[in-house]
C-alpha positions as CSV (number, residue, x, y, z in Angstrom):
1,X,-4.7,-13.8,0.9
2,X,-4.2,-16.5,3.9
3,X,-3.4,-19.0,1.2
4,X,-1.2,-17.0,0.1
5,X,0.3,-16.2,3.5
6,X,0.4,-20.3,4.2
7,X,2.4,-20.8,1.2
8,X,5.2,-18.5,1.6
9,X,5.1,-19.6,5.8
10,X,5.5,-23.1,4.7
11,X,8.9,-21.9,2.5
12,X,10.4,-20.4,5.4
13,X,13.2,-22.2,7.1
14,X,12.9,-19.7,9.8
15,X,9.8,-20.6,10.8
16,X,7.1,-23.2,11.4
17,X,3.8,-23.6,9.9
18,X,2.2,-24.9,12.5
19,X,-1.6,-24.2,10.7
20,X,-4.4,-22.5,9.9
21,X,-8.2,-21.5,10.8
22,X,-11.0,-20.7,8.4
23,X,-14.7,-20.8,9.3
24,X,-14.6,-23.1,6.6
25,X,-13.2,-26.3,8.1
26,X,-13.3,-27.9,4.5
27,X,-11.0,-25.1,3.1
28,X,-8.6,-25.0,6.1
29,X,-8.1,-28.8,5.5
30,X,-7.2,-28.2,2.0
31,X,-4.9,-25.5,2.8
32,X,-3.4,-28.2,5.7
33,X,-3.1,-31.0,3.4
34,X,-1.4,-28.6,0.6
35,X,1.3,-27.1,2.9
36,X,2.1,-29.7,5.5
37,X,0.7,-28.3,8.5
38,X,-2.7,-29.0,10.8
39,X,-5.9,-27.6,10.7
40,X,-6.9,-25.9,13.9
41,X,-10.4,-26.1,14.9
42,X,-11.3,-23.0,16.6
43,X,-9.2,-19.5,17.6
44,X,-8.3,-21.4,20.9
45,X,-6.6,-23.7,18.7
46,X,-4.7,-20.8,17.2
47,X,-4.1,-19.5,20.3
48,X,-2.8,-22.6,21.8
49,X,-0.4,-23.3,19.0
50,X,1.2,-20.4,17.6
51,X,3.5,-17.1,18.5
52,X,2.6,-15.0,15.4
53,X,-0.2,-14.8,13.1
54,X,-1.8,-13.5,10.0
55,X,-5.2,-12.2,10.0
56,X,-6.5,-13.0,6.2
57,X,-10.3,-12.6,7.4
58,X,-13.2,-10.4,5.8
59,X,-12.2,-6.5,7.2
60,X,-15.5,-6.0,9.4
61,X,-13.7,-9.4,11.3
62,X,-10.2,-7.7,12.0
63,X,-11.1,-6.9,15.6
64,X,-13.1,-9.7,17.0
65,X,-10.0,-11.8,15.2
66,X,-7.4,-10.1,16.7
67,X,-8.3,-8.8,20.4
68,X,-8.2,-12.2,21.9
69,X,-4.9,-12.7,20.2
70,X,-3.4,-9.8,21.2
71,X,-4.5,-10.0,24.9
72,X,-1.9,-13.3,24.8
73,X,0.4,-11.4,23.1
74,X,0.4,-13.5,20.2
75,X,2.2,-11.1,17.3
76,X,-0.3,-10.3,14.8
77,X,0.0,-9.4,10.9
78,X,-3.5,-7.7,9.9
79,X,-4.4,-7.5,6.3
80,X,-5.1,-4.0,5.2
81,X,-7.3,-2.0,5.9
82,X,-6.5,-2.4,9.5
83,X,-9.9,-2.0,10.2
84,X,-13.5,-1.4,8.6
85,X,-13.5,2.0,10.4
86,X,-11.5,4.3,12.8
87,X,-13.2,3.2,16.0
88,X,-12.0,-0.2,15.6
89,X,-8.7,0.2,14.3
90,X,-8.2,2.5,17.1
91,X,-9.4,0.0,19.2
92,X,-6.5,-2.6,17.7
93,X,-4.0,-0.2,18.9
94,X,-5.2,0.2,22.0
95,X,-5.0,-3.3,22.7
96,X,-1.7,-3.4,21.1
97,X,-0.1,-0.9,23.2
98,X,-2.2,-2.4,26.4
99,X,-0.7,-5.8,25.8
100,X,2.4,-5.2,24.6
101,X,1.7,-7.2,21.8
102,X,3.3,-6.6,18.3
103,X,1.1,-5.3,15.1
104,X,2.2,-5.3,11.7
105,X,-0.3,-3.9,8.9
106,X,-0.4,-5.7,5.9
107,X,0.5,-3.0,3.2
108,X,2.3,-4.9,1.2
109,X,3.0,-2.0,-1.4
110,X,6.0,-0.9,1.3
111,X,7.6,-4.2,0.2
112,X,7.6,-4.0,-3.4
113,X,11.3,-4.2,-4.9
114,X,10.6,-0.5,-6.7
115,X,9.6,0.9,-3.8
116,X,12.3,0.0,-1.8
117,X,14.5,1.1,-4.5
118,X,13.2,4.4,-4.2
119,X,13.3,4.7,-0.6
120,X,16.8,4.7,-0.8
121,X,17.2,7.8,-2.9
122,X,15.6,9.9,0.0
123,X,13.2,11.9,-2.2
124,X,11.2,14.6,-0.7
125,X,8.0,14.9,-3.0
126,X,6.3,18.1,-3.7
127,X,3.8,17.0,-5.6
128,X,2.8,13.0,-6.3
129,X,0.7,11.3,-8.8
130,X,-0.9,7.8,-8.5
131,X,-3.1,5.4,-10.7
132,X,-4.1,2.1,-8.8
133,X,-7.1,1.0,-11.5
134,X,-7.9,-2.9,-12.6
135,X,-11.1,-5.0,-13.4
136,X,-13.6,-5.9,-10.4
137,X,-12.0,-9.2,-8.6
138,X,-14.5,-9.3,-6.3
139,X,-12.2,-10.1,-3.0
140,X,-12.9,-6.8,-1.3
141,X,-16.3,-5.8,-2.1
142,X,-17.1,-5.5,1.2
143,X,-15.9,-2.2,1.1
144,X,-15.4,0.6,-1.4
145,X,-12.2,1.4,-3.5
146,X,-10.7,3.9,-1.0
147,X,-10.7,1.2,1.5
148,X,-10.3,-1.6,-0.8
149,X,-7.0,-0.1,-2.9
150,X,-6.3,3.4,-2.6
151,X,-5.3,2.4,0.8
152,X,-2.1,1.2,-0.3
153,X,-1.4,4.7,-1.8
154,X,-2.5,6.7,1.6
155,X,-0.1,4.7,3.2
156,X,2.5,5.2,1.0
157,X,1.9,8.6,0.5
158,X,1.2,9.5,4.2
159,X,4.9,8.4,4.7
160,X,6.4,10.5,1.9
161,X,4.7,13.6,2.4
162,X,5.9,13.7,6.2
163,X,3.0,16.1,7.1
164,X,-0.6,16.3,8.7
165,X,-3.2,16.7,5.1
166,X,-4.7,20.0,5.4
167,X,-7.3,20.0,2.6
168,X,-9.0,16.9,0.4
169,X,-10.6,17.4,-2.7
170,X,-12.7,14.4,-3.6
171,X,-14.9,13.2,-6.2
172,X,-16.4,9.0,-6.1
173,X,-18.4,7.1,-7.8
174,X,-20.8,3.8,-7.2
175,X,-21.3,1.9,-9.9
176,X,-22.5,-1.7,-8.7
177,X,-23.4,-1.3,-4.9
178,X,-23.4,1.3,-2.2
179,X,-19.8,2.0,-1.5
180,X,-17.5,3.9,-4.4
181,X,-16.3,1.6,-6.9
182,X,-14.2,4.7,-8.9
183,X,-12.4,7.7,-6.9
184,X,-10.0,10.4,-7.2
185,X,-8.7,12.2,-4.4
186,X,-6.5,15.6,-4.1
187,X,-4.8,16.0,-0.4
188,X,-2.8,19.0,0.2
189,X,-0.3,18.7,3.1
190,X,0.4,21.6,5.9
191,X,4.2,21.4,4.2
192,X,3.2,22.6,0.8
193,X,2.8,18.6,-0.7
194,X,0.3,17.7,-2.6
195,X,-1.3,14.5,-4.2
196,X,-3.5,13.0,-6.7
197,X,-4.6,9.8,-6.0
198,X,-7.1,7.8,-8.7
199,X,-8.4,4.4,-7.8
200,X,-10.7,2.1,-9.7
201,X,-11.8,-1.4,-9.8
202,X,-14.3,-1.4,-12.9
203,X,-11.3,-0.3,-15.1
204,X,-10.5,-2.7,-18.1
205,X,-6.6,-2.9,-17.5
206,X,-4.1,-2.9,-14.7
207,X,-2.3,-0.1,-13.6
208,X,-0.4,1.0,-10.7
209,X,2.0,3.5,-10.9
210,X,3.4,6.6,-8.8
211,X,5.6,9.6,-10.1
212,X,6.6,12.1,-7.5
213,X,8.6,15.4,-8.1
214,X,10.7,16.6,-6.3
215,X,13.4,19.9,-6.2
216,X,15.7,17.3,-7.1
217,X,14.7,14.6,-8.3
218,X,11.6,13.0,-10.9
219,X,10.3,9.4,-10.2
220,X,8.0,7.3,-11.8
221,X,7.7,4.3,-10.5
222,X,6.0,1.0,-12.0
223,X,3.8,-1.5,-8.8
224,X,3.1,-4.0,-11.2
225,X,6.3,-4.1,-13.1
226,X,8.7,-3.5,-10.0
227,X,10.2,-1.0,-12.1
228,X,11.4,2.5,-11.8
229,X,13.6,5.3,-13.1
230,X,15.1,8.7,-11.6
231,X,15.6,11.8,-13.6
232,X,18.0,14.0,-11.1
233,X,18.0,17.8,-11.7
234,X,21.9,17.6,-10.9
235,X,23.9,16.1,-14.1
236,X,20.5,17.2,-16.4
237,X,20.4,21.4,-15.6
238,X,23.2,22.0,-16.9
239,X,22.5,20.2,-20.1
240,X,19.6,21.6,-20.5
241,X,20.4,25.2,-20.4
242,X,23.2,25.1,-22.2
243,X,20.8,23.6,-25.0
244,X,19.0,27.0,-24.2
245,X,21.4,29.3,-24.6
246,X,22.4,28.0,-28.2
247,X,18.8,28.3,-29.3
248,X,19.1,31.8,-28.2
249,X,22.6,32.2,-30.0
250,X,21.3,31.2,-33.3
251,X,23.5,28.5,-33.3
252,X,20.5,26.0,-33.7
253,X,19.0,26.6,-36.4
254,X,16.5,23.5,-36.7
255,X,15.0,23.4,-33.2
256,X,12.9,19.9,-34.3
257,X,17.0,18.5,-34.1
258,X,16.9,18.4,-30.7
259,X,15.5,15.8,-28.7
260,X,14.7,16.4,-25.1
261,X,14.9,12.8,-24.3
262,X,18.8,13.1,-25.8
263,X,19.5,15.9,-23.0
264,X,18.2,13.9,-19.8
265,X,20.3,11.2,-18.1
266,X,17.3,9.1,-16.8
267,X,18.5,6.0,-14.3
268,X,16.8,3.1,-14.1
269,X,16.4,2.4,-10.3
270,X,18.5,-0.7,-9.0
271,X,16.0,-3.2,-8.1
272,X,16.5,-6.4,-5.9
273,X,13.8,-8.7,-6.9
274,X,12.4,-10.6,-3.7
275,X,9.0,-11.1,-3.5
276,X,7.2,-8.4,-1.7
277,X,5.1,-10.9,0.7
278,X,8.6,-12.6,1.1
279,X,10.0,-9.8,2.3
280,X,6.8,-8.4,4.2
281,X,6.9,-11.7,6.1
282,X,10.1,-11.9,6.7
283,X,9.8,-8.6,8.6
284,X,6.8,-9.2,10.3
285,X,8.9,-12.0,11.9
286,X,11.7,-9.8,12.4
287,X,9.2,-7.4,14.9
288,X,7.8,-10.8,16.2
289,X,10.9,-11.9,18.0
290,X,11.8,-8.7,19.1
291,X,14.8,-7.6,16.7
292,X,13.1,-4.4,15.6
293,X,9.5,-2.8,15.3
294,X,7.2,-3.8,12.3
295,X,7.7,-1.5,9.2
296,X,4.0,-1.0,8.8
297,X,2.8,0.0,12.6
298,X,-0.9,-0.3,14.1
299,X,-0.4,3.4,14.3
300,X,0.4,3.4,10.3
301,X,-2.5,1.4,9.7
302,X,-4.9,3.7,12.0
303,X,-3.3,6.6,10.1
304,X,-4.5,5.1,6.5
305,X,-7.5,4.7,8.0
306,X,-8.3,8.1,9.4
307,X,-7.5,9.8,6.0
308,X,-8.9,7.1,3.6
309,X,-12.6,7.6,5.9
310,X,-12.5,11.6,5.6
311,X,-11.6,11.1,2.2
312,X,-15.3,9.0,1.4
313,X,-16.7,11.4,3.7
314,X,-15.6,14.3,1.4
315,X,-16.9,12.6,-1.7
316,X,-19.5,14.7,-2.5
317,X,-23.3,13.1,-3.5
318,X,-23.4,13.0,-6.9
319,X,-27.0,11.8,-8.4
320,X,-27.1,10.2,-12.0
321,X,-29.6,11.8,-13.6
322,X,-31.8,9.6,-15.7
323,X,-31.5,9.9,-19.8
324,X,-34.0,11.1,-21.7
């Protein structure tokens, strides 16, 4: 993920690149000679040479990487989780709001082109769906899938919902360590919501997707794709009914005639194609110099935190039993 970051720094003609750190000097060099810029020796380095920063580092380093960079007040964009537990992303906002020093959390669903599309509609979901599943890549296995990519969903469903989760129903499974590899997670809100979440990483195919219902509104949205469409209840009742009532009139006689797909007016949701880390950095850069606070706050990332832990904390043991 830092390689990635450097790549899209370097593009940036606001900004300079002015390098990057790994604890592997020989990959920081390849990264420097690749996209122009130095490469630092040390976090003193870091410190010495630059005003904002991404922290692409294993998740159990978030803290020791970022608290002496936040007690200079060096702006900071943490790759999710924000932390490997709720102490220590607690800890990372504490030193945020001690120092003054700006956070961004690196949930870089926020900035995909569907869901930005759909954040203007202003749907208020009552009940949302989502599949995040694909093969093991092995990037993340230092913590299980809730941590690993159902994060992404808390957040964004944390957001949407609008309300403190008043009940989880989970069920996990580990398949090749000691964290869960497969989950699926039911959170009821104290405002009626409720969600289904479903991650895996031992799944055979790609898929992230999201449909939420609303009273007036049904969205599915497609992650991977950067796709969506909206099926509004005004323009589509009426249609509906009216279908209805001619059933009921005898004046359809061959109900298999109708098509229920010919009734609906589904939109496809006007999408502005940037690319999300584009965008994310572009707005972590906005919050850096002070023109407005990040999208994705410490507070945000302490929040996907809190519920993603009491989530594998309600997973319930589950023993294999042996075949026979």
């Amino acid at each position: 993920m830092g390689r990635l970051h450097a790549r899209v720094y370097a593009q940036m003609a606001r900004a300079r690149l002015v390098g990057v750190y790994d604890a592997h000097p020989d990959r920081a060099q390849a990264a420097a000679e690749e996209f122009g810029c130095a490469a630092l020796r040390d976090l003193d380095a870091v410190l010495e040479s630059a005003a904002a920063v991404t922290i692409a580092v294993p998740t159990k380093h978030h803290l020791a990487t970022a608290e002496p960079l936040l007690r200079k007040r060096v702006a900071c964009l943490i790759e999710k989780p924000l932390a490997a537990d709720v102490a220590e992303a607690r800890r990372i906002v504490e030193l945020s709001r001690e120092h003054r020093a700006v956070v961004q959390v690196g949930h870089i669903e926020r900035f995909n082109p569907a869901m930005r599309a759909m954040d203007r509609l202003g749907v208020r979901p009552r009940f949302i769906e989502v599949a995040r599943v694909s093969p093991l890549t092995f990037r993340s296995i230092d913590v299980g899938v809730v941590l690993d990519m159902m994060i992404h969903d808390i957040d964004i469903v944390l957001r949407l919902a609008g309300s403190r989760v008043e009940r989880i129903d989970a069920v996990g499974v580990s398949v090749i360590g000691d964290v869960e590899d497969i989950c699926n997670a039911r959170l009821t809100f104290a405002n009626g919501c409720v969600a289904n979440l479903t991650a895996s990483r031992l799944a055979m195919k790609i898929e992230r997707r999201m449909r939420l219902f609303s009273p007036d509104a049904y969205v599915s949205l497609d992650f991977q794709k950067k796709y969506g469409i909206v099926a509004r209840r005004s323009g589509n009742l009426r249609a509906i009914r009216d279908a209805v009532t001619r059933i009921r009139r005898g004046e359809v006689h061959d109900i298999s005639e109708l098509n229920f797909a010919d009734l609906v007016n589904i939109e496809e949701l006007a999408i502005d194609d940037v690319e999300p880390l584009r965008a994310e950095l572009d707005s972590f850069l906005d919050a850096a110099q002070g023109k407005c606070p990040p999208v994705v706050t410490a507070e945000d990332g302490l929040a996907a935190v809190e519920l993603a832990t009491r989530i594998v904390e309600s997973i319930a043991p589950q023993p294999l039993e042996e075949a026979t």
